[in-house]
C-alpha positions as CSV (number, residue, x, y, z in Angstrom):
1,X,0.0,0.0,0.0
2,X,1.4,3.7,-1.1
3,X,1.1,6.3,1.0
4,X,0.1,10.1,-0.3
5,X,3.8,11.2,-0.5
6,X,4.6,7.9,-2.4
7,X,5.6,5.8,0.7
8,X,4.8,2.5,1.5
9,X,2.2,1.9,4.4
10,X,1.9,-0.9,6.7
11,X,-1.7,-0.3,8.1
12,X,-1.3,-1.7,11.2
13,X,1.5,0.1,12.7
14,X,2.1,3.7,13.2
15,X,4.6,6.2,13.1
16,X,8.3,4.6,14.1
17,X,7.9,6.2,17.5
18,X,4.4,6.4,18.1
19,X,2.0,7.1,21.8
20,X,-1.6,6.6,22.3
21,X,-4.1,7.7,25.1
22,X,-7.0,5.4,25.3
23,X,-9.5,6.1,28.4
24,X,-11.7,3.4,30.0
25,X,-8.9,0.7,28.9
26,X,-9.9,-1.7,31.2
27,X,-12.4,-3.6,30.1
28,X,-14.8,-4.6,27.4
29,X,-14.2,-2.2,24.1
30,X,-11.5,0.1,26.0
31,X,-9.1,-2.9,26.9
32,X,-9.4,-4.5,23.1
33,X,-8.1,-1.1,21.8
34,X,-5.3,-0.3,24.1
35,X,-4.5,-4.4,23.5
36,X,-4.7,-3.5,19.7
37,X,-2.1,-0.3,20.1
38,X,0.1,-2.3,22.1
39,X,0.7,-5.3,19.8
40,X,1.0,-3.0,16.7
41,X,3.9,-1.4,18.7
42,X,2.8,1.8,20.2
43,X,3.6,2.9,23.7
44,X,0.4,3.5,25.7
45,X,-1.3,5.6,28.2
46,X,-4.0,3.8,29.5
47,X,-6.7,5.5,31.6
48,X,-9.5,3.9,33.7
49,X,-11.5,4.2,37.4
50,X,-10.8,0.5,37.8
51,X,-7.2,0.2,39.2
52,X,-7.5,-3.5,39.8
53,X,-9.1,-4.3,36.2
54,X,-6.5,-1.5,34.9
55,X,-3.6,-3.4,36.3
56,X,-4.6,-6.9,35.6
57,X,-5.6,-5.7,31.5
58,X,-2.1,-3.8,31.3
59,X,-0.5,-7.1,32.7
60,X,-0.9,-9.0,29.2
61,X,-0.3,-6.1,26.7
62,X,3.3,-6.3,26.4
63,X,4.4,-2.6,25.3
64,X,5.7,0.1,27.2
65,X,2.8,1.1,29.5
66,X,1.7,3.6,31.4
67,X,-1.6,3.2,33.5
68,X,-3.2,6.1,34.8
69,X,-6.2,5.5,37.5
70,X,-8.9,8.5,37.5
71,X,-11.5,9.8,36.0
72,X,-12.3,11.6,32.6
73,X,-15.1,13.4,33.9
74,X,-12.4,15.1,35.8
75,X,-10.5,17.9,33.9
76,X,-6.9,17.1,35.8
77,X,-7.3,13.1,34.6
78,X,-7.3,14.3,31.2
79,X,-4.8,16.9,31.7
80,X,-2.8,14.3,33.6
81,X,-2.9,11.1,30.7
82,X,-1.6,13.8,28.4
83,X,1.5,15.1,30.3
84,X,1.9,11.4,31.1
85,X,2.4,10.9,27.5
86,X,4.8,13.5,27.1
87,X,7.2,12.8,30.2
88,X,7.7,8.8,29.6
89,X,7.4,8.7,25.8
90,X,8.7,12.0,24.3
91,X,5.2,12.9,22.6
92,X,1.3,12.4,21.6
93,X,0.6,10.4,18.3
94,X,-3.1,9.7,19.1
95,X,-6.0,9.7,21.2
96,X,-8.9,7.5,21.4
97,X,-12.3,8.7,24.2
98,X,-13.7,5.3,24.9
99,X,-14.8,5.6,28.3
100,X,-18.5,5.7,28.6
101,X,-21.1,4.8,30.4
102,X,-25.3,3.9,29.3
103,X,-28.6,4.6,31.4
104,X,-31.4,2.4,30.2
105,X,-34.4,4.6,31.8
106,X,-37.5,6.2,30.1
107,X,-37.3,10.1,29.9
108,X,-40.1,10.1,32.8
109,X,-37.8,8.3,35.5
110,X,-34.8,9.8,34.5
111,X,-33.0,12.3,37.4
112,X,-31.3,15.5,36.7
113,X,-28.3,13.8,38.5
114,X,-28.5,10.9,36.2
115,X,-28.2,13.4,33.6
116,X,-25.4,15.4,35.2
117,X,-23.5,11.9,35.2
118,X,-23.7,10.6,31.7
119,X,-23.2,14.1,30.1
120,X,-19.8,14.2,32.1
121,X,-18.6,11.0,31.2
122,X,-20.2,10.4,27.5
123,X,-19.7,14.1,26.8
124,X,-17.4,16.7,28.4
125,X,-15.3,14.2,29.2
126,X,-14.4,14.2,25.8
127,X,-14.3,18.0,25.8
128,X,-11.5,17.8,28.1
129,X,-9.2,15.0,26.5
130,X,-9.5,17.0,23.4
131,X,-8.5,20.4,25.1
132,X,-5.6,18.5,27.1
133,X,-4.5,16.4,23.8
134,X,-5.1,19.7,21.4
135,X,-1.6,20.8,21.4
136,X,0.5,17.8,21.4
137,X,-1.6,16.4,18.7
138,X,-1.0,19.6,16.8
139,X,2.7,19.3,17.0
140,X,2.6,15.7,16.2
141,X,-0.4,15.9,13.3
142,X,-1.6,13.1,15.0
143,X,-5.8,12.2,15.7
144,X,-8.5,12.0,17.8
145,X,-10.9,9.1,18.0
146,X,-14.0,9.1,19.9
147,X,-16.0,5.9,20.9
148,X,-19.8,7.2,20.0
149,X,-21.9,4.3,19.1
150,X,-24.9,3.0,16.2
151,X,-27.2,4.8,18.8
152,X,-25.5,8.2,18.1
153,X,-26.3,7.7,14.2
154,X,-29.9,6.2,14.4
155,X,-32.3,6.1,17.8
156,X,-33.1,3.5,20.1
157,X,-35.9,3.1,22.3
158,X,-35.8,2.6,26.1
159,X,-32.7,5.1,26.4
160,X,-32.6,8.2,25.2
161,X,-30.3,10.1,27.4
162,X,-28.0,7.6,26.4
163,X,-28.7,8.3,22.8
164,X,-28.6,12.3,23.0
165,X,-25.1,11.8,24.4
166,X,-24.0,9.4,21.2
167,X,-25.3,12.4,19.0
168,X,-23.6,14.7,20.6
169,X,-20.5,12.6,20.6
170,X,-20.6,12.3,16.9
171,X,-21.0,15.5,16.4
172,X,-18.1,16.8,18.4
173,X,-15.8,14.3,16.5
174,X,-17.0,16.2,12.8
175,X,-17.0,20.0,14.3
176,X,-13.2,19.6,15.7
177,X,-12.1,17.7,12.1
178,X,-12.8,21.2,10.5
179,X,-11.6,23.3,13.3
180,X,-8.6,21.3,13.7
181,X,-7.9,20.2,9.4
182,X,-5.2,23.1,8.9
183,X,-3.3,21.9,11.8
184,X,-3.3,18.3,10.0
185,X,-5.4,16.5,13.0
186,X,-7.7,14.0,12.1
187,X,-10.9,13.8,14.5
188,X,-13.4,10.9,13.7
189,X,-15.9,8.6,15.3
190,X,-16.1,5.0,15.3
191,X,-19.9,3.7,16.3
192,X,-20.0,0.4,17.0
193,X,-23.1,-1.8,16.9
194,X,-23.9,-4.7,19.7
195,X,-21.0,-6.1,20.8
196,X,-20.4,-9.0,23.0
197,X,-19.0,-7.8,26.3
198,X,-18.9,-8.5,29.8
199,X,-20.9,-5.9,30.2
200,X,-23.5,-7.2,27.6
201,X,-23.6,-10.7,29.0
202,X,-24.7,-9.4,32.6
203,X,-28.0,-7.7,30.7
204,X,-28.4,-11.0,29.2
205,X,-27.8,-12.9,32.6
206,X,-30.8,-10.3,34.1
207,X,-33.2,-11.5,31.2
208,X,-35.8,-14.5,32.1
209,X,-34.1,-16.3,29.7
210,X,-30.2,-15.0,28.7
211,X,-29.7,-17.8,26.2
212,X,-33.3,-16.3,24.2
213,X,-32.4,-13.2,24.8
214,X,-28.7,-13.8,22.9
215,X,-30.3,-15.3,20.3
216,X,-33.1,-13.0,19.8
217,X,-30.1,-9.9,19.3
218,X,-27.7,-12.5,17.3
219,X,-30.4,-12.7,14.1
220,X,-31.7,-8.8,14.6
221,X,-28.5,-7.9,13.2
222,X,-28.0,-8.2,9.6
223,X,-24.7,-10.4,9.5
224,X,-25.8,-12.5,12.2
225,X,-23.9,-12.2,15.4
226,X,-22.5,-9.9,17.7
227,X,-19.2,-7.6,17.0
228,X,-16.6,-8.6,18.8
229,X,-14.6,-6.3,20.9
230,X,-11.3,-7.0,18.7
231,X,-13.2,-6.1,15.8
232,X,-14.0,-2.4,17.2
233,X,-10.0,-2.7,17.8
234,X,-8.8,-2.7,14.6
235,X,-10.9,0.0,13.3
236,X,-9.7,2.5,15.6
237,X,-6.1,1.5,15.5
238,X,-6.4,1.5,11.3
239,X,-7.8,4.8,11.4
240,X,-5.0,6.4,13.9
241,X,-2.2,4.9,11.2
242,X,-0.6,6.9,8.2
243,X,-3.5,4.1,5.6
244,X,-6.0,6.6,7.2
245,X,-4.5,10.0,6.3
246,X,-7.5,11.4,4.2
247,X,-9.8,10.5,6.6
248,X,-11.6,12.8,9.2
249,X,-14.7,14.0,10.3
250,X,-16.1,10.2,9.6
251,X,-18.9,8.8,11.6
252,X,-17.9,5.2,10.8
253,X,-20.7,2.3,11.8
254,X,-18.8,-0.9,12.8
255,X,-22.4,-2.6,13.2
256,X,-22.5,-5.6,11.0
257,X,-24.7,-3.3,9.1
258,X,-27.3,-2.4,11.5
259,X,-27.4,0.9,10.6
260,X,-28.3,0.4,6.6
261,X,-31.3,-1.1,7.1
């Protein structure tokens, strides 16, 4: 594969000395992305709340990593995993906002604090890695991916504070690709579909009957099954390389083609 300026590309590596941030890196989505960076070579920053789970992920990636516990609804954690970056690996290649939380309640039984909560972590956290990463990433012409979802593309039922914060999400990731093109930062957003997680299983496991309730998602989606968290992985890793240089300001479904129906 040729690159723009006639070079070859290896898509799944990145720059010879390359540094990611990924937040919420300790399970599910999160830990499959920093797992990805890490065997394609990069040095990591990994963020999470979960120091036990943060530790026992970082423990089988292999790289050079840096674990940072806190939380990204916190300006100082962001501010933090990017000076982090800096101090042990000279610099900031990419950043990817994973962290994120859902709330599965009707408009009517939803509470301004339960509002307050999943704007901060869904939303201004990523408003805050951006800010902290802006300058590093402007020196390095490196990117910015956020985790939004299929839910921030199309509705759902059952959850729509959720889904406002996926729109929003989305919509953040196309505004800073134009504010940020002329300093050769890319800014897009992956939006994964259903994917089989740890955290998916325990909704199954609360279902009358989880083995039904698996079954009944697995054929609702065009190809058949779930995504796997590996396969959200690679997307975001490809798309922080040099094979993605002419992309930005993409809202990219990884949904097994949920969204095209």
């Amino acid at each position: 594969m040729v690159g723009h300026d006639g070079s070859r590309l290896r898509p799944e590596l990145g720059p010879v000395v390359s540094t990611v941030i990924v937040t919420g890196a300790a399970k599910g989505i999160g830990a499959a992305i920093a797992e990805a960076f890490a065997r394609a070579g990069w040095s990591l920053v990994a963020v999470d709340r979960d120091a036990a789970r943060l530790r026992a992920a970082a423990s089988h990636w292999g790289q050079p990593v840096a674990t940072l516990v806190g939380d990204v609804a916190d300006r100082a954690t962001n501010d933090a995993a990017v000076k982090m970056a800096i101090d042990r690996f000279g610099g900031l290649d990419a950043a990817v906002g994973n962290a994120g939380v859902v709330l599965a309640k009707l408009i009517d039984g939803s509470t301004s604090e339960e509002f307050d909560r999943i704007f901060s972590i869904n939303v201004k956290a990523l408003m805050y890695l951006a800010q902290a990463a802006h300058k590093a990433l402007a020196k390095s012409e490196g990117s910015l991916t956020v985790i939004a979802s299929k839910a921030g593309l199309v509705a759902q039922r059952n959850s729509p504070l959720y889904v406002a914060t996926k729109g929003a999400a989305v919509q953040l990731a196309r505004a800073l690709a134009l504010d940020w093109a002329h300093e050769g930062i890319r800014v897009n957003a992956v939006c994964p579909g259903i994917v089989d997680t740890p955290m998916l299983q325990e909704f199954f496991d609360a279902m009358p009957d989880p083995d039904a309730s698996r079954r009944e998602t697995e054929v609702a989606q065009p190809l058949g099954r779930l995504a796997t968290p590996a396969e959200i992985a690679s997307v975001v890793l490809f798309l922080a390389t040099p094979a993605a240089a002419f992309i930005t300001g993409v809202a990219l479904p990884v949904d097994g083609g949920f969204t095209a129906e």
